[in-house]
HTML snippet that shows the backbone in 3Dmol.js (N, CA, C, O; Angstrom):
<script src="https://3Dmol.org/build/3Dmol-min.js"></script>
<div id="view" style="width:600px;height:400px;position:relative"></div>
<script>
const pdb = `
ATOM      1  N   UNK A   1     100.936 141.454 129.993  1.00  0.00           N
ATOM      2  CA  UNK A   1     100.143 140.315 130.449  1.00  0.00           C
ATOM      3  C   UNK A   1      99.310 140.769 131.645  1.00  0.00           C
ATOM      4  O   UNK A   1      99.653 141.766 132.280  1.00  0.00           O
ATOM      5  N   UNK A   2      98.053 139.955 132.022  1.00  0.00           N
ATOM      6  CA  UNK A   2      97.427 140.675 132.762  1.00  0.00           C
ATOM      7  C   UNK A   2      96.998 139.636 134.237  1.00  0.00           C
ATOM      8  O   UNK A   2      97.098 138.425 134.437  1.00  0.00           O
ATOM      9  N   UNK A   3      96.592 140.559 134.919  1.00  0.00           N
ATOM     10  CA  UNK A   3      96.782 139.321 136.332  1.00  0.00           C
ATOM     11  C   UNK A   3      95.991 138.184 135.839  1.00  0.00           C
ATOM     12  O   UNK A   3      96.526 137.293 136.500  1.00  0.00           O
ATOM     13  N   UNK A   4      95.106 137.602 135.151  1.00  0.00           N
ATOM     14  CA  UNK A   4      94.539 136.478 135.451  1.00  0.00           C
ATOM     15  C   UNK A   4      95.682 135.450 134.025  1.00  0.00           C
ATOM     16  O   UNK A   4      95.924 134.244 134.059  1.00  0.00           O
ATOM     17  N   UNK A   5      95.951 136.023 133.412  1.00  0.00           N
ATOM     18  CA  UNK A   5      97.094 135.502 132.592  1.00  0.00           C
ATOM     19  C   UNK A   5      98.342 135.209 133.342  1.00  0.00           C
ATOM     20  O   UNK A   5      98.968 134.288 132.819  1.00  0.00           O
ATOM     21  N   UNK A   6      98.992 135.788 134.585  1.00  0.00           N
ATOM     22  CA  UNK A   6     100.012 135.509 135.762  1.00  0.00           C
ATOM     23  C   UNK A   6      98.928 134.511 136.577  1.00  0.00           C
ATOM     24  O   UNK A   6      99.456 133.402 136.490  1.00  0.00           O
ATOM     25  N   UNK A   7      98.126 134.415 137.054  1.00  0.00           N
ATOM     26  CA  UNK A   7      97.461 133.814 137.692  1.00  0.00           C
ATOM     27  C   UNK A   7      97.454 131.908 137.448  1.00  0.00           C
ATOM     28  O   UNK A   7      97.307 131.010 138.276  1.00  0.00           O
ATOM     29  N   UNK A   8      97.710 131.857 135.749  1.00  0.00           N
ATOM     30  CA  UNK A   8      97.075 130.289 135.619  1.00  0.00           C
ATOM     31  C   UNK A   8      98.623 130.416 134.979  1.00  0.00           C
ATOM     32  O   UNK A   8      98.924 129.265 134.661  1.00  0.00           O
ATOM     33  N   UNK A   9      99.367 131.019 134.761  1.00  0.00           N
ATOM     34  CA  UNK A   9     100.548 130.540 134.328  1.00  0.00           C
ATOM     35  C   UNK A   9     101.741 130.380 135.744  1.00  0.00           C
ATOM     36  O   UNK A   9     102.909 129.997 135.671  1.00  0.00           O
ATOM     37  N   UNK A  10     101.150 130.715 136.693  1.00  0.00           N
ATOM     38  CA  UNK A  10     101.444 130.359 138.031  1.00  0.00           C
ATOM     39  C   UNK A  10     100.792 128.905 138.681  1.00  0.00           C
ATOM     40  O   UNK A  10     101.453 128.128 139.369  1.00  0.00           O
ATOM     41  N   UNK A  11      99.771 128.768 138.418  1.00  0.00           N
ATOM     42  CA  UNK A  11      98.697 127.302 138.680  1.00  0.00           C
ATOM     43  C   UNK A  11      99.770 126.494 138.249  1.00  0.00           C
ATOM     44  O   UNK A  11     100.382 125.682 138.942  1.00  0.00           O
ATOM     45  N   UNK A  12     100.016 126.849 136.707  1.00  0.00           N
ATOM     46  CA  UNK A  12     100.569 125.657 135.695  1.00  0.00           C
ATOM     47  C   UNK A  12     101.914 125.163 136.453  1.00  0.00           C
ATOM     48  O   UNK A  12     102.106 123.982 136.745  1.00  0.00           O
ATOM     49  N   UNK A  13     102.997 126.420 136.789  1.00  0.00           N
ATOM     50  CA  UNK A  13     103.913 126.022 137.362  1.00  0.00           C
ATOM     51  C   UNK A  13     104.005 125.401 138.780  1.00  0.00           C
ATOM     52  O   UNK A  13     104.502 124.327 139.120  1.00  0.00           O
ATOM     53  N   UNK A  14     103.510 126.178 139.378  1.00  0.00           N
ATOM     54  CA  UNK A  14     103.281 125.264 140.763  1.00  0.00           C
ATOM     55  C   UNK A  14     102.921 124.039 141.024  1.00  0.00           C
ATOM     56  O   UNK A  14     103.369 123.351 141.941  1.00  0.00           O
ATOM     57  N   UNK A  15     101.865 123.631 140.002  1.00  0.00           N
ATOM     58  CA  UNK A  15     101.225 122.561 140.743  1.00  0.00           C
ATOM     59  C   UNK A  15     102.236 121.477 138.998  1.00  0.00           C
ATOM     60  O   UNK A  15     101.504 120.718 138.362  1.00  0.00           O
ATOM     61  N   UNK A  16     103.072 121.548 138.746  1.00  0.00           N
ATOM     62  CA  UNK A  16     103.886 121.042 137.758  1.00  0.00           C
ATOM     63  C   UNK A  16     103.106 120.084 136.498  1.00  0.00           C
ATOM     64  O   UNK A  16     103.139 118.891 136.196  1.00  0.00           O
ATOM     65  N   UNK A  17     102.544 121.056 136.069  1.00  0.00           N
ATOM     66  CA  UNK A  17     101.034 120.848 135.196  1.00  0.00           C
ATOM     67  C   UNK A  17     101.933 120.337 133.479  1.00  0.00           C
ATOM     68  O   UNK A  17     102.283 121.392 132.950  1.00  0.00           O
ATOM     69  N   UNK A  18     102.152 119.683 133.003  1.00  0.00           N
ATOM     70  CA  UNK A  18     102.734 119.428 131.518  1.00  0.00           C
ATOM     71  C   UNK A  18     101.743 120.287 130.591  1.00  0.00           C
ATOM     72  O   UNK A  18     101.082 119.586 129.825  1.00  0.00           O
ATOM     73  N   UNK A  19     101.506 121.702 130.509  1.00  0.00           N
ATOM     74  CA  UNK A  19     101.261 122.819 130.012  1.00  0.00           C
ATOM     75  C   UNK A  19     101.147 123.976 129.201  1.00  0.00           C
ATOM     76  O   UNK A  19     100.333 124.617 129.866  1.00  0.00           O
ATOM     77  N   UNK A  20     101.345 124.502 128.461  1.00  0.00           N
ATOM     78  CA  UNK A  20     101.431 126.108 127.960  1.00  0.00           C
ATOM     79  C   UNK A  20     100.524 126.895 127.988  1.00  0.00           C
ATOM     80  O   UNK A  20      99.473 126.579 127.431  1.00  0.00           O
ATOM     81  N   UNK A  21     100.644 128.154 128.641  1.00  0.00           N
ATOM     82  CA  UNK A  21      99.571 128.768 127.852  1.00  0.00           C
ATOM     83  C   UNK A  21     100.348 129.818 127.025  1.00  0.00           C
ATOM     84  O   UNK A  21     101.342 130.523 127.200  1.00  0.00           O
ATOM     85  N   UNK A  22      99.358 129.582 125.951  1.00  0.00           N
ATOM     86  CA  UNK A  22      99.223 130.521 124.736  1.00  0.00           C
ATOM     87  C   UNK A  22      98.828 132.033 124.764  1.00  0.00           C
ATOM     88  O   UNK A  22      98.148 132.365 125.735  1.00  0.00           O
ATOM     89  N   UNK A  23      99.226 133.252 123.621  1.00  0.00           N
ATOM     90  CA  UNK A  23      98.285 134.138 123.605  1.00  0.00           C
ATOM     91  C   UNK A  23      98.533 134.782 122.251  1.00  0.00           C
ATOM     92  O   UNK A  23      99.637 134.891 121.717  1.00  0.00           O
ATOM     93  N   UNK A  24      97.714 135.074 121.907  1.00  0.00           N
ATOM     94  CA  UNK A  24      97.750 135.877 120.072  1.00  0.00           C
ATOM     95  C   UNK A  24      97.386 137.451 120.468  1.00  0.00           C
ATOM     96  O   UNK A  24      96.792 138.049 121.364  1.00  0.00           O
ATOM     97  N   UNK A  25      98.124 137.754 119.220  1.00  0.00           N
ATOM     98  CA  UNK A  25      97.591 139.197 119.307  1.00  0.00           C
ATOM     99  C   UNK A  25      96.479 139.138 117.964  1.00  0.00           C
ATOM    100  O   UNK A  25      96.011 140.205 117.567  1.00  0.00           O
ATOM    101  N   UNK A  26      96.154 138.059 117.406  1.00  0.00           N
ATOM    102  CA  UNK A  26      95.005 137.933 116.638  1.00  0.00           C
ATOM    103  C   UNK A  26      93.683 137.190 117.111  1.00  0.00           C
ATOM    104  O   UNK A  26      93.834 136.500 118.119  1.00  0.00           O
ATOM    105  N   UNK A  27      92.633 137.211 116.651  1.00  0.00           N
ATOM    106  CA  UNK A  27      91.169 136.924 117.311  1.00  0.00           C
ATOM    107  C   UNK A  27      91.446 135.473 117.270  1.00  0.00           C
ATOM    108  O   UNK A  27      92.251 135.126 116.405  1.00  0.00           O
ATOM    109  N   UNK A  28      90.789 134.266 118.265  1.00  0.00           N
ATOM    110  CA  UNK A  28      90.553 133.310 118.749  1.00  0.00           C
ATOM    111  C   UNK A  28      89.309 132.412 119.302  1.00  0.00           C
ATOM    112  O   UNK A  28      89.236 131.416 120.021  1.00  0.00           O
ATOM    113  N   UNK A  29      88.328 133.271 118.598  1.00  0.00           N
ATOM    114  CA  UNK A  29      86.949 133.398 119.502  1.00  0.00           C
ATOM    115  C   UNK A  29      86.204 132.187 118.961  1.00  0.00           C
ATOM    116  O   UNK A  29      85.122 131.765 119.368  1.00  0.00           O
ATOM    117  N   UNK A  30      87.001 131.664 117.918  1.00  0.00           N
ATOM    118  CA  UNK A  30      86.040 130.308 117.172  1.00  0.00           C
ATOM    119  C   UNK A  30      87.365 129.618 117.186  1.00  0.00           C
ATOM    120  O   UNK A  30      88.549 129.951 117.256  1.00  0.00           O
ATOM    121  N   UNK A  31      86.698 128.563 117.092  1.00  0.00           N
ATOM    122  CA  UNK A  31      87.541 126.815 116.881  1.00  0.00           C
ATOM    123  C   UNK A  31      88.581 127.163 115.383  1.00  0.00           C
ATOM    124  O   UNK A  31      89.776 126.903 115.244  1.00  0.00           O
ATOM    125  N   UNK A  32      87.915 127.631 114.683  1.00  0.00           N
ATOM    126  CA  UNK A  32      88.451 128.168 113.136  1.00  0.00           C
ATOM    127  C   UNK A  32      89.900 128.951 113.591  1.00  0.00           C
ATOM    128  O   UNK A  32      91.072 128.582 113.655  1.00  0.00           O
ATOM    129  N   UNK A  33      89.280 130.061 113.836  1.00  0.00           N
ATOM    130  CA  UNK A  33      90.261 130.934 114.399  1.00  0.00           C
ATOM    131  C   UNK A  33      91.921 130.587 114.746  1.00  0.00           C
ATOM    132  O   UNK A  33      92.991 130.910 114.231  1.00  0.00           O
ATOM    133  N   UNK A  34      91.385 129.501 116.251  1.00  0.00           N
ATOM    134  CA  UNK A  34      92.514 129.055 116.921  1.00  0.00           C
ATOM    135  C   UNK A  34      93.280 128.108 116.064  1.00  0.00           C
ATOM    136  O   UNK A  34      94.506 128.063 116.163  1.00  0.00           O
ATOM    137  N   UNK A  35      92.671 127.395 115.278  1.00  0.00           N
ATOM    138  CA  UNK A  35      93.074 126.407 114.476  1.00  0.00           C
ATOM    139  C   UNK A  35      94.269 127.156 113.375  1.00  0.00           C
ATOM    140  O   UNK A  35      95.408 126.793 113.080  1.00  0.00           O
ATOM    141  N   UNK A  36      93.511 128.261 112.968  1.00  0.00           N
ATOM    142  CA  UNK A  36      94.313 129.296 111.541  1.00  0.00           C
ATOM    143  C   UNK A  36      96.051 129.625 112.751  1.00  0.00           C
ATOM    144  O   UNK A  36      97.229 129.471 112.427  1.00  0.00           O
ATOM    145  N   UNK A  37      95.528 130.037 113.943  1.00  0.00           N
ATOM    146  CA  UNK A  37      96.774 130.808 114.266  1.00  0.00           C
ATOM    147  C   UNK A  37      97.486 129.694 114.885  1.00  0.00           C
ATOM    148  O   UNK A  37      98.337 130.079 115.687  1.00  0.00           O
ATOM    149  N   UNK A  38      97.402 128.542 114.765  1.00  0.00           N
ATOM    150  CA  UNK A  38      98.649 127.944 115.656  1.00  0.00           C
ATOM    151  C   UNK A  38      98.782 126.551 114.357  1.00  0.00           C
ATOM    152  O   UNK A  38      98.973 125.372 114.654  1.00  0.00           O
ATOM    153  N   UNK A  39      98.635 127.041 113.054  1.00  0.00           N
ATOM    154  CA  UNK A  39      98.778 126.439 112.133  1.00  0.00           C
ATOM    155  C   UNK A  39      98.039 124.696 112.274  1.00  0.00           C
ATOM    156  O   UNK A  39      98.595 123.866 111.556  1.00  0.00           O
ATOM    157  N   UNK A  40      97.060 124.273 112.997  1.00  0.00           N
ATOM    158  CA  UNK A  40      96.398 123.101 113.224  1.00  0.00           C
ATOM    159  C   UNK A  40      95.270 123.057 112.292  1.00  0.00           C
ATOM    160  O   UNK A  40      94.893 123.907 111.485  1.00  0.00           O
ATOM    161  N   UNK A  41      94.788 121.851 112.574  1.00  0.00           N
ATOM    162  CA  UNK A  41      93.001 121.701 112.085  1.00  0.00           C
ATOM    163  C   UNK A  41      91.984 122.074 113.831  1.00  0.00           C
ATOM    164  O   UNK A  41      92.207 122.284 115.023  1.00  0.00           O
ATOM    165  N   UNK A  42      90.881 121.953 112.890  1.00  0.00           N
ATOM    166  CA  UNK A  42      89.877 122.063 114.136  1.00  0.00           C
ATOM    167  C   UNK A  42      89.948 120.629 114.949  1.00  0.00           C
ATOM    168  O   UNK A  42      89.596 120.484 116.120  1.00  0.00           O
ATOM    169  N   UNK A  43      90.293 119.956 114.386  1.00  0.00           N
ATOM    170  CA  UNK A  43      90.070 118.544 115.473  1.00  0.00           C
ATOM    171  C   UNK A  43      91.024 118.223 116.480  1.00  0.00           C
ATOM    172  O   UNK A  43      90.905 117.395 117.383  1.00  0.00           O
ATOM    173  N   UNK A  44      92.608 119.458 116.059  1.00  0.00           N
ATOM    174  CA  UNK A  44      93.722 119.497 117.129  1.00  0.00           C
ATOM    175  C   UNK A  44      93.086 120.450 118.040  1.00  0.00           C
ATOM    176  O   UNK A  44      93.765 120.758 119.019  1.00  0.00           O
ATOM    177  N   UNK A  45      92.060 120.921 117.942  1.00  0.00           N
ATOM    178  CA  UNK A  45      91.224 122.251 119.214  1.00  0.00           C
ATOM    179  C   UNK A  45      91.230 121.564 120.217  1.00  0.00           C
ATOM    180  O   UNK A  45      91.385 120.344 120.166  1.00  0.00           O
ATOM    181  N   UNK A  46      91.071 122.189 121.255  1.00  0.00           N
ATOM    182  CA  UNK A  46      90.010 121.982 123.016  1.00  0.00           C
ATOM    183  C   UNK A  46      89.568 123.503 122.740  1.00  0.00           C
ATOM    184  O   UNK A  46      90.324 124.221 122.086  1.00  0.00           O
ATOM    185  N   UNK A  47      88.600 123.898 123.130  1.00  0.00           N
ATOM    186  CA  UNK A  47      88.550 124.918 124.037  1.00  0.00           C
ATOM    187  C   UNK A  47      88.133 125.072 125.431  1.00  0.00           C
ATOM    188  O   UNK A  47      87.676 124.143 126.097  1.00  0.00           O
ATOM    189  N   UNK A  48      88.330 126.466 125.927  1.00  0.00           N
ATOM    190  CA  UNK A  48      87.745 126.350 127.097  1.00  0.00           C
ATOM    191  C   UNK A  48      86.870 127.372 127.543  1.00  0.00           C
ATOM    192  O   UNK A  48      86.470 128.268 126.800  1.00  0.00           O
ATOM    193  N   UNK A  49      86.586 127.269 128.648  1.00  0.00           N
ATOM    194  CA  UNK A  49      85.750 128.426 129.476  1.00  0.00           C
ATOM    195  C   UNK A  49      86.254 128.960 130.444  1.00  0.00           C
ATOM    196  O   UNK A  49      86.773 128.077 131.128  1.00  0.00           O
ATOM    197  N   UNK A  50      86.413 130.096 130.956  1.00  0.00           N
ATOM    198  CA  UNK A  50      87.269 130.649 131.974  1.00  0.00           C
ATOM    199  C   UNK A  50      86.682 131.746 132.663  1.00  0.00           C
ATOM    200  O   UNK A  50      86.582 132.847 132.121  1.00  0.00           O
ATOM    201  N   UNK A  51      86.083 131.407 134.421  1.00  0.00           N
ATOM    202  CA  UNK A  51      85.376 132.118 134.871  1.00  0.00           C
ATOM    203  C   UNK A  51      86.156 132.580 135.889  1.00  0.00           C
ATOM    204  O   UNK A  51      87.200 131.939 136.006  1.00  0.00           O
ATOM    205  N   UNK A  52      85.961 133.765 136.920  1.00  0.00           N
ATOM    206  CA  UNK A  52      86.651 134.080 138.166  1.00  0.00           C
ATOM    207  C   UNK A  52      85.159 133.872 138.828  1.00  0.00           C
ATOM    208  O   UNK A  52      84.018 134.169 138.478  1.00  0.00           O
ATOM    209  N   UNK A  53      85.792 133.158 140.054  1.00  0.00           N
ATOM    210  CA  UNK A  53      84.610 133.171 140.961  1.00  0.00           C
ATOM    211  C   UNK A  53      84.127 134.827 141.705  1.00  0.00           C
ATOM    212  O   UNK A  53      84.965 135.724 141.799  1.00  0.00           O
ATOM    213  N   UNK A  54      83.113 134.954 142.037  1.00  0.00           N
ATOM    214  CA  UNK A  54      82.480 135.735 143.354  1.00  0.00           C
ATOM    215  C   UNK A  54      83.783 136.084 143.926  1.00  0.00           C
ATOM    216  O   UNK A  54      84.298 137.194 143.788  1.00  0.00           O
ATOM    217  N   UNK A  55      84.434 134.856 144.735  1.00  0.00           N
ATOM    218  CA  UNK A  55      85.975 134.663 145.740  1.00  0.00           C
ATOM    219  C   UNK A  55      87.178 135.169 145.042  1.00  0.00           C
ATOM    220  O   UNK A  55      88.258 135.485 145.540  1.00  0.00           O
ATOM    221  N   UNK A  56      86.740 135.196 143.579  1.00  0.00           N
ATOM    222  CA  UNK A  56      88.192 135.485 143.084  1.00  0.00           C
ATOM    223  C   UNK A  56      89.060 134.156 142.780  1.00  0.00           C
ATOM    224  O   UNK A  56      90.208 134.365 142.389  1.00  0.00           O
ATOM    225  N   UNK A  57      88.685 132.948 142.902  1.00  0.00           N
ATOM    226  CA  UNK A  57      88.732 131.999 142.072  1.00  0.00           C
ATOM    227  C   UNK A  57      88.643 131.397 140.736  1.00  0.00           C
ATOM    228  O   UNK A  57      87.509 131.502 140.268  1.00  0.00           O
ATOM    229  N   UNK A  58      89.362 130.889 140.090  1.00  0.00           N
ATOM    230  CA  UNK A  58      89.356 130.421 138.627  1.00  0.00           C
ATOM    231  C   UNK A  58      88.840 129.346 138.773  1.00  0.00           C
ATOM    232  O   UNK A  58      89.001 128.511 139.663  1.00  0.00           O
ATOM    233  N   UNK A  59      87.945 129.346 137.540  1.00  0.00           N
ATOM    234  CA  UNK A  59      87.087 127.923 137.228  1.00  0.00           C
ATOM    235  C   UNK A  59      87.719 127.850 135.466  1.00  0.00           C
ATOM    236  O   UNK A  59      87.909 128.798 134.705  1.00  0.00           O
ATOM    237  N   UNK A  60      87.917 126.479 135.235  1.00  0.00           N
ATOM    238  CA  UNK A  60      88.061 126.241 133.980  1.00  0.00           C
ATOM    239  C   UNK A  60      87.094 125.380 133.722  1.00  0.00           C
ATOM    240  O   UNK A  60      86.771 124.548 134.570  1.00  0.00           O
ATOM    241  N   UNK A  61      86.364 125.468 132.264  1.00  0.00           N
ATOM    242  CA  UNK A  61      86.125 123.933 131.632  1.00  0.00           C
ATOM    243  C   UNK A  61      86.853 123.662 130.443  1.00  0.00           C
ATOM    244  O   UNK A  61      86.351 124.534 129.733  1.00  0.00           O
ATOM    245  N   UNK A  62      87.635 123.112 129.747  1.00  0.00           N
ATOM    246  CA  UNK A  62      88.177 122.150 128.542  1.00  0.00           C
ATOM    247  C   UNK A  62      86.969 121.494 128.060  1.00  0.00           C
ATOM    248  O   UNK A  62      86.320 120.724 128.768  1.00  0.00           O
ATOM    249  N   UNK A  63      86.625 121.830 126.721  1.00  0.00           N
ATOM    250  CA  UNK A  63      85.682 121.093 125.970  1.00  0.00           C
ATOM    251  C   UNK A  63      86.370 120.915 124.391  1.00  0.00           C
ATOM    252  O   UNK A  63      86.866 121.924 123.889  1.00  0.00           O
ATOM    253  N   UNK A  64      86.390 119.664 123.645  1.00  0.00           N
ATOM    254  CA  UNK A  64      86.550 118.780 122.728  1.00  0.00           C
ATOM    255  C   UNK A  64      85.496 120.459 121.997  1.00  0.00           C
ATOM    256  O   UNK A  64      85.123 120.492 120.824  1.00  0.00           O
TER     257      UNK A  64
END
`;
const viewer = $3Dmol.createViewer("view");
viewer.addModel(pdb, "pdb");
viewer.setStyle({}, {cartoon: {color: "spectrum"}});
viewer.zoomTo();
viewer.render();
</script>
């Protein structure tokens, strides 16, 4: 696992977030994708966006 994967699975716990994060060792890069590997449809999706700031800060967005 890699620091920014310790990073938000630390967020989650600390700040006592009702949570998981996930990780595949198969591709995820489309709505399709995520849907095939965690046995769902596309309409059980979110995805997100996941930036490190300049500071070294995490930015998320969650999008439908």
């Amino acid at each position: 696992m890699d620091l920014y994967e310790d990073k938000i699975k630390s967020f989650i716990q600390e700040n006592h977030i009702q949570a998981e994060h996930l990780s595949f060792d198969q591709s995820c890069h489309s709505v399709a994708e995520a849907a095939q590997a965690v046995y769902a449809t596309a309409e059980d999706i979110v995805k997100n966006i996941f930036l490190i700031t300049n500071s070294g800060n995490m930015l998320v967005a969650i999008v439908k």
